[in-house]
ZALUMTI-212172 format. One record per residue (C-alpha): residue number from 1; chain; x, y, z. Coordinates in pm, 1 decimal, always signed. Layout:
BEGIN
SITE num chaine        x        y        z
SITE NUM      A        X        Y        Z
...
END
This chain:
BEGIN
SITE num chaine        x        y        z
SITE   1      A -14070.8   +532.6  -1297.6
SITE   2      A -13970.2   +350.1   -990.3
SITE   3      A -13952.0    +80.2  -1188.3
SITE   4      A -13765.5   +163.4  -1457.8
SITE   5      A -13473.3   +268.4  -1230.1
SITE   6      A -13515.5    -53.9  -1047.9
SITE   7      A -13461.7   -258.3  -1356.0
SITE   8      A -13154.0    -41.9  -1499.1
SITE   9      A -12933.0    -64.7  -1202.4
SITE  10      A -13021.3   -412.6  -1181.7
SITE  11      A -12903.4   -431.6  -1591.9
SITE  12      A -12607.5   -259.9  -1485.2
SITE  13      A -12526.0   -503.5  -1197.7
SITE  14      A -12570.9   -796.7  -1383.8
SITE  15      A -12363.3   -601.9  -1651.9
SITE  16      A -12068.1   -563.0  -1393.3
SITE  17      A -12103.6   -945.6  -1288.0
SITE  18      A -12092.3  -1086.5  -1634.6
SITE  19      A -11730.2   -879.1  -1713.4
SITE  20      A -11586.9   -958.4  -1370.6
SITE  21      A -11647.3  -1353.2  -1440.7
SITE  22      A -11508.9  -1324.2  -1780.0
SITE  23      A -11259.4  -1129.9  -1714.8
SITE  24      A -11139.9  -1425.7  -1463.9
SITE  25      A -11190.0  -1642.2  -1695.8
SITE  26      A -10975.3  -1503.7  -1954.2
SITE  27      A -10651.4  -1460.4  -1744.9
SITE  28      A -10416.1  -1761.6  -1716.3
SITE  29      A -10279.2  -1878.6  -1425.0
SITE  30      A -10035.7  -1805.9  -1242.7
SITE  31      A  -9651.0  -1964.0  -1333.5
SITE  32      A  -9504.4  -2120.1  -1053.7
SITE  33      A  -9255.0  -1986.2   -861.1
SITE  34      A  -8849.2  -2014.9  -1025.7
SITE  35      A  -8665.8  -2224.7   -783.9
SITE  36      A  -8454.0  -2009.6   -566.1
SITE  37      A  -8094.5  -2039.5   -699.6
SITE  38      A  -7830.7  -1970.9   -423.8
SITE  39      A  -7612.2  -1657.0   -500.4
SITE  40      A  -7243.3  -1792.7   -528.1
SITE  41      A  -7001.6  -1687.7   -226.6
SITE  42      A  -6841.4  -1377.2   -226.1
SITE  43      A  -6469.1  -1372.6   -372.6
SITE  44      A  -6263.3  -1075.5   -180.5
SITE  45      A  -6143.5   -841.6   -455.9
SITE  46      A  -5736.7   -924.8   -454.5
SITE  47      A  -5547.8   -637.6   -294.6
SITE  48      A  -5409.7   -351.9   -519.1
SITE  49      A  -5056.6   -375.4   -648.1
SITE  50      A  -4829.8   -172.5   -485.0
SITE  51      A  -4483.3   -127.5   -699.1
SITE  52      A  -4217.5   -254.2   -526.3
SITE  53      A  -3945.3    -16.1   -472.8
SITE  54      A  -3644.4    +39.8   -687.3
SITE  55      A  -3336.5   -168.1   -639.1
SITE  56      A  -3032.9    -38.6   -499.3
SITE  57      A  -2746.6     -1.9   -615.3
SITE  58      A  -2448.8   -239.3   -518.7
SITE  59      A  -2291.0    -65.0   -186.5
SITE  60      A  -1922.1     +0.4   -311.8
SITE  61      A  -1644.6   -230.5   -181.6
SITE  62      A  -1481.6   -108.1   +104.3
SITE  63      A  -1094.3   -114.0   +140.5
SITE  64      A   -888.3   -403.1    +19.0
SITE  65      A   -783.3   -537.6   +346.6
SITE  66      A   -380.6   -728.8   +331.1
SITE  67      A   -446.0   -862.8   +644.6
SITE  68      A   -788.1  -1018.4   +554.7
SITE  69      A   -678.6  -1178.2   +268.0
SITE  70      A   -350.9  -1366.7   +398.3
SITE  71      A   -566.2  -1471.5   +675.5
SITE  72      A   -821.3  -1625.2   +391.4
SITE  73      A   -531.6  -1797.6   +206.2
SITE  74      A   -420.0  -1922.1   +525.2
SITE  75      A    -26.6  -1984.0   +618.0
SITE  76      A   +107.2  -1661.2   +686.2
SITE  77      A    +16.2  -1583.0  +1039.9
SITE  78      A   +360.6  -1459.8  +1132.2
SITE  79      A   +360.5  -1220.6   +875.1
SITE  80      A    -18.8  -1115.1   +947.9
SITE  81      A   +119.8  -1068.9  +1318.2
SITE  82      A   +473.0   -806.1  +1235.5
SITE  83      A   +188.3   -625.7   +982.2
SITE  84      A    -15.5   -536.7  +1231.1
SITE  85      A   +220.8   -487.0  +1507.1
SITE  86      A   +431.1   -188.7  +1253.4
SITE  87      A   +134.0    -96.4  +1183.1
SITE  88      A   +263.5   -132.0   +854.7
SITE  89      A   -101.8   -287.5   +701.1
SITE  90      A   -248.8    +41.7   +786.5
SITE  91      A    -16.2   +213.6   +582.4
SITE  92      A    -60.4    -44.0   +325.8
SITE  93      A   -426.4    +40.6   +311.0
SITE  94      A   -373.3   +394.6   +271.5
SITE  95      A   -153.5   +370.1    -32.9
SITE  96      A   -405.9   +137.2   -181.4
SITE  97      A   -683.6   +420.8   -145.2
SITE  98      A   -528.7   +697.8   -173.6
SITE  99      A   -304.0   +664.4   -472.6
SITE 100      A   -367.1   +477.3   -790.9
SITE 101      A    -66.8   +298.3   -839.6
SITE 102      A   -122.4    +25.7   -703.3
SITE 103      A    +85.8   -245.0   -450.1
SITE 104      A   +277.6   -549.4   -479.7
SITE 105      A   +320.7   -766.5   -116.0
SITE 106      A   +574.4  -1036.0    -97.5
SITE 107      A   +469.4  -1229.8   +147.5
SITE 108      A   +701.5  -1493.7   +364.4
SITE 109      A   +501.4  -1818.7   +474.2
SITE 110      A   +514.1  -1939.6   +823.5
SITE 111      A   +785.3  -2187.1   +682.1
SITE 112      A  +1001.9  -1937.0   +572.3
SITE 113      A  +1007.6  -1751.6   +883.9
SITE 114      A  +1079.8  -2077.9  +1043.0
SITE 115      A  +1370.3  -2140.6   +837.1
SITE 116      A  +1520.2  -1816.0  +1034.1
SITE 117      A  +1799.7  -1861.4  +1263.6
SITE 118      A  +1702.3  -1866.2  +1617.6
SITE 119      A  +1647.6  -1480.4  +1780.9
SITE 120      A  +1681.2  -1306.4  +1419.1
SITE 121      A  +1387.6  -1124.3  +1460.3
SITE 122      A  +1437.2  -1058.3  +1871.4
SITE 123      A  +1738.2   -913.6  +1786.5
SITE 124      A  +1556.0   -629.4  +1578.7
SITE 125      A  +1422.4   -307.2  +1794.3
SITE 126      A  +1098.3   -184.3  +1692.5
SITE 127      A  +1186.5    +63.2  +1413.5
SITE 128      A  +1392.9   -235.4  +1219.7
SITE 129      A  +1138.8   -446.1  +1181.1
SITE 130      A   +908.6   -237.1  +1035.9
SITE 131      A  +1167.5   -153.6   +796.5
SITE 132      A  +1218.5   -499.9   +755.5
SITE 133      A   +811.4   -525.4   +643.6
SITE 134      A   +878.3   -231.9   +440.0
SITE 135      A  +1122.0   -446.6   +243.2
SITE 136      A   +815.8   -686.6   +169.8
SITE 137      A   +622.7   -408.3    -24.2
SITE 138      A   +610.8   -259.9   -329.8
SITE 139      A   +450.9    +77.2   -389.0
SITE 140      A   +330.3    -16.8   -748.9
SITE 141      A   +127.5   -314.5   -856.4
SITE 142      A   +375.7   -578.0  -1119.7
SITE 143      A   +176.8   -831.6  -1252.5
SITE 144      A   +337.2  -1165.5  -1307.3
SITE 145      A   +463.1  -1108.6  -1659.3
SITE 146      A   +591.9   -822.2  -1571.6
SITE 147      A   +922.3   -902.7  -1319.2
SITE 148      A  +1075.8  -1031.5  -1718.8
SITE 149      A  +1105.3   -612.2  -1767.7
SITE 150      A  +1098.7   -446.5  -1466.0
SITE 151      A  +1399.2   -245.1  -1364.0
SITE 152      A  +1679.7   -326.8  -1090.4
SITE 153      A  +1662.0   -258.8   -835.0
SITE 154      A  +1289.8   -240.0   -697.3
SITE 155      A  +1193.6    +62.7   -498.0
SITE 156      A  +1002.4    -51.2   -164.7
SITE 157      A   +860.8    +88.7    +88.9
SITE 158      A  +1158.6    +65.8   +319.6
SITE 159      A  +1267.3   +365.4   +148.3
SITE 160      A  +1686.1   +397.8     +0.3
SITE 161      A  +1769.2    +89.7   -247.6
SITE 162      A  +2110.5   +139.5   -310.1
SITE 163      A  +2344.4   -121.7   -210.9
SITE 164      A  +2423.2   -112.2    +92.6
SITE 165      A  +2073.8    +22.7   +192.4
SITE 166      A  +1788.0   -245.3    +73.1
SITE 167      A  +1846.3   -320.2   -266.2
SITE 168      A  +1578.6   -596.0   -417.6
SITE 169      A  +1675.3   -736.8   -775.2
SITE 170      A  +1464.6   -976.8  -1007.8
SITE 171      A  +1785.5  -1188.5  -1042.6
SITE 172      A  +1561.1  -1466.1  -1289.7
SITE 173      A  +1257.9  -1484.2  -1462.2
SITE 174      A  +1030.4  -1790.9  -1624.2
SITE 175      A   +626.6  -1875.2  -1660.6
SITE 176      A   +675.8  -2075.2  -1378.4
SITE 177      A   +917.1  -1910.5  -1152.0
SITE 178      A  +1002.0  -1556.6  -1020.1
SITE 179      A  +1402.9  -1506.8   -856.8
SITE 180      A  +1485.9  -1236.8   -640.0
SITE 181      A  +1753.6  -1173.4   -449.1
SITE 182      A  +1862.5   -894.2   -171.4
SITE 183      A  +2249.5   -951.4   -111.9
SITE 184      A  +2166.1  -1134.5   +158.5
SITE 185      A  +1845.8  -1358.7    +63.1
SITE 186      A  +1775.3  -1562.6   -225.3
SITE 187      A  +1441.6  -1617.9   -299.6
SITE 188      A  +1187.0  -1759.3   -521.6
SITE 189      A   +793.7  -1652.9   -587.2
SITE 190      A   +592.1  -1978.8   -523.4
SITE 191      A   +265.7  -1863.9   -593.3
SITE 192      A     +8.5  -1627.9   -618.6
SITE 193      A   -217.1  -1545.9   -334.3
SITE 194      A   -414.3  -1205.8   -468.2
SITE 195      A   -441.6  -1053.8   -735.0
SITE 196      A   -741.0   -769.7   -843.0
SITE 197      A   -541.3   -546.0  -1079.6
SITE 198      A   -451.5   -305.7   -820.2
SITE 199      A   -304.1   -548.7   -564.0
SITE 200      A    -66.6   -844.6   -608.8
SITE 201      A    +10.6  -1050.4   -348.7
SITE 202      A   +307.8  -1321.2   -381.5
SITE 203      A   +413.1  -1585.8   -161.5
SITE 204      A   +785.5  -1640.1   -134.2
SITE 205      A   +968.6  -1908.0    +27.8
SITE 206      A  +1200.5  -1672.6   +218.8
SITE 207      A  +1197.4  -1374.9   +482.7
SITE 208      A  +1384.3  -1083.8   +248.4
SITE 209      A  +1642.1   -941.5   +461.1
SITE 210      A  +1806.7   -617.4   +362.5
SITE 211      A  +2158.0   -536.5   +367.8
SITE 212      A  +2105.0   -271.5   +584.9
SITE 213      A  +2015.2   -485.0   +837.9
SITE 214      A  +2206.2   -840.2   +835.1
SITE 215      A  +2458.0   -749.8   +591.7
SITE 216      A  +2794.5   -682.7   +672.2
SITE 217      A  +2877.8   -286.1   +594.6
SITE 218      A  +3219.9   -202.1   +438.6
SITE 219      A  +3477.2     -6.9   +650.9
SITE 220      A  +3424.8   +399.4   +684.6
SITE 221      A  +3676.0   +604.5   +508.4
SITE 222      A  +3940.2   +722.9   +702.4
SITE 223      A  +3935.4  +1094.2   +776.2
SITE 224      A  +4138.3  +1303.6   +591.2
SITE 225      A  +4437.1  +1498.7   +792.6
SITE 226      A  +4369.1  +1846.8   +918.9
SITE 227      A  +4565.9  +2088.5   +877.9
SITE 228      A  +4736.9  +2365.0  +1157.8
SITE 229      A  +4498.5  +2592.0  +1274.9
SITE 230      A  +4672.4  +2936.4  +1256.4
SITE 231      A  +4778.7  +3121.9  +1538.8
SITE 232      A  +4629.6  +3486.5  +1559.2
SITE 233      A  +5016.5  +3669.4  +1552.4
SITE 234      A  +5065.2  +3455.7  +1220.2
SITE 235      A  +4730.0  +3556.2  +1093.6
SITE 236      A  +4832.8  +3961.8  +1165.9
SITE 237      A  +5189.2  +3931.7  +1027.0
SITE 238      A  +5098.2  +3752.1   +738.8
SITE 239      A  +4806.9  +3645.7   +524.0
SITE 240      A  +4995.4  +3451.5   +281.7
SITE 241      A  +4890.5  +3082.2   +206.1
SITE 242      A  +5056.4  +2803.6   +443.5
SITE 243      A  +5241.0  +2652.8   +156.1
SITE 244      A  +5407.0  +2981.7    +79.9
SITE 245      A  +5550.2  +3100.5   +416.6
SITE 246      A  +5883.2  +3075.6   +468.1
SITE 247      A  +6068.7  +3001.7   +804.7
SITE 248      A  +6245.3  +3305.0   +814.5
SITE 249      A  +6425.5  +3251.1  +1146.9
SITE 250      A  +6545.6  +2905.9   +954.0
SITE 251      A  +6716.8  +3103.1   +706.0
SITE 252      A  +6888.2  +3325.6   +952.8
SITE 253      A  +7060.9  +3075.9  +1106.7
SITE 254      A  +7202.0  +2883.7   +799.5
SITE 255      A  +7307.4  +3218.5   +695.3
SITE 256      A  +7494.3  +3312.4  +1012.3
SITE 257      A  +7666.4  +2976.1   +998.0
SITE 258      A  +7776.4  +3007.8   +670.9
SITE 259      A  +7957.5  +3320.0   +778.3
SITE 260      A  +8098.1  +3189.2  +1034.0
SITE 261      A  +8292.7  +2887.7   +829.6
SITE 262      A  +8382.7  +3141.9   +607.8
SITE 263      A  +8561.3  +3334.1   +890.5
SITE 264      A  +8739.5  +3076.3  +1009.0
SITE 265      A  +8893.3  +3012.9   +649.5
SITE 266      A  +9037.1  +3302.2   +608.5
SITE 267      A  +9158.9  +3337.2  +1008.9
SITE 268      A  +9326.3  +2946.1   +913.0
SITE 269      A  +9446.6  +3097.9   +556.9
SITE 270      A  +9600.5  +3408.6   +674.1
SITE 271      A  +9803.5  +3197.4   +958.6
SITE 272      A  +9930.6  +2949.2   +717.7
SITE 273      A +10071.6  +3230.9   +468.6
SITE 274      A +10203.0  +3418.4   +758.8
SITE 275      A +10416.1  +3053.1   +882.3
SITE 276      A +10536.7  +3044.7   +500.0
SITE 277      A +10704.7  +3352.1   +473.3
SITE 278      A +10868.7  +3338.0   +848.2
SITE 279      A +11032.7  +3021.0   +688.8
SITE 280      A +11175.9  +3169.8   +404.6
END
């Protein structure tokens, strides 16, 4: 019995030995290893879009500036130097902003304020020659084409244009040329220095001067006569109009010597008849 357990294990161990070496046998090798392939570098992940913000808008011109622009074109600083010092580009600014009809500059070069005679504009107190800027502006904008039809005389902004005052007339008008004339000056438009549609700027060869100012004024009328201021006595005797009254005292006295000439005649008639008879 002893023995018969002895052999089966050992069956069953050679058994176990015989499937483990074929087993072994039966699996194939191995593969080699894959060659290690590096990984490739690491790209950074481009940044997120962030939308750009809107435009803006345009910011809106600011004033139109006279001053600015003569000083641009170049030429006119004597006429850049009475604007400011009437203050009249200020004023000039405020039209141009605050109404919507527009200007219209004439504007002198430093030639034809040299052309001046000597102490023209010293002789002018402060309040004159701002007028005399006034004279330079328009308060309307005239294109070119325009001075063929506009109406005589211009109003400016030195106020009454009658003619003694500061009348401004287009006297001529061509393509090429522009002639206007003050009663005093004669002058000509020599070029354009701005224009925008709401502002015209022209460059004339001569400082306008205004009657008003250089021109010689006609006499004053004379006065007419007064007449008698009434006494109160005549005013309580009689209310009558001056023409009417009569100088009664006048009339007396004509009358008293009437009657006296007429007393003598008779005194001289009644003697002279008396002599006749005594005669006879």
């Amino acid at each position: 019995m002893a023995m018969k357990q002895y052999f089966f294990c050992f069956s069953l161990l050679l058994l176990s030995l015989l499937h483990s070496t074929t087993t072994t046998i039966a699996q194939p090798a191995a593969a080699p290893a894959a060659p290690t392939v590096p990984s490739p570098p690491t790209v950074p992940s481009p940044p997120a879009i962030v939308p750009a913000p809107p435009a803006l808008a345009p910011a809106p011109p600011g004033p139109t500036n006279v001053t600015k622009i003569l000083e641009k074109a170049s030429g006119f600083s004597l006429f850049i130097r009475l604007l400011k010092a009437t203050s009249a580009d200020d004023q000039i600014t405020h039209q141009l902003n605050d109404t919507n009809n527009g200007m219209t500059i004439f504007a002198p070069s430093d030639s034809a304020f040299s052309s001046l005679s000597s102490g023209t504009l010293n002789s002018l107190n402060d309040q004159q020659k701002a007028a005399l800027i006034q004279f330079h502006a328009i308060p309307n904008y005239i294109p070119i084409s325009q001075f063929q039809t506009v109406s005589n005389p211009l109003r400016t902004n030195a106020g009454d244009n009658s003619r003694y005052k500061y009348p401004l007339n287009v006297t001529s008008y061509s393509t090429s040329s522009v002639n206007i004339s003050t009663g005093i000056t004669n002058a000509s438009v020599t070029g354009t220095v701005y224009t925008d549609g709401q502002l015209a700027v022209y460059q004339v060869d001569k400082v306008l001067l205004p009657y008003d100012l250089f021109g010689v004024k006609p006499p004053a009328p004379a006065p007419s006569p007064s007449k008698p201021k009434k006494s109160k006595a005549d005013d309580s005797v009689d209310d009558s109009p001056d023409d009417a009254k009569v100088d009664t005292s006048a009339a007396m006295s004509a009358m008293s010597m009437q009657t006296h000439v007429m007393v003598v005649v008779v005194f001289y008639g009644v003697i002279a008849t008396a002599s006749a008879i005594f005669c006879l």
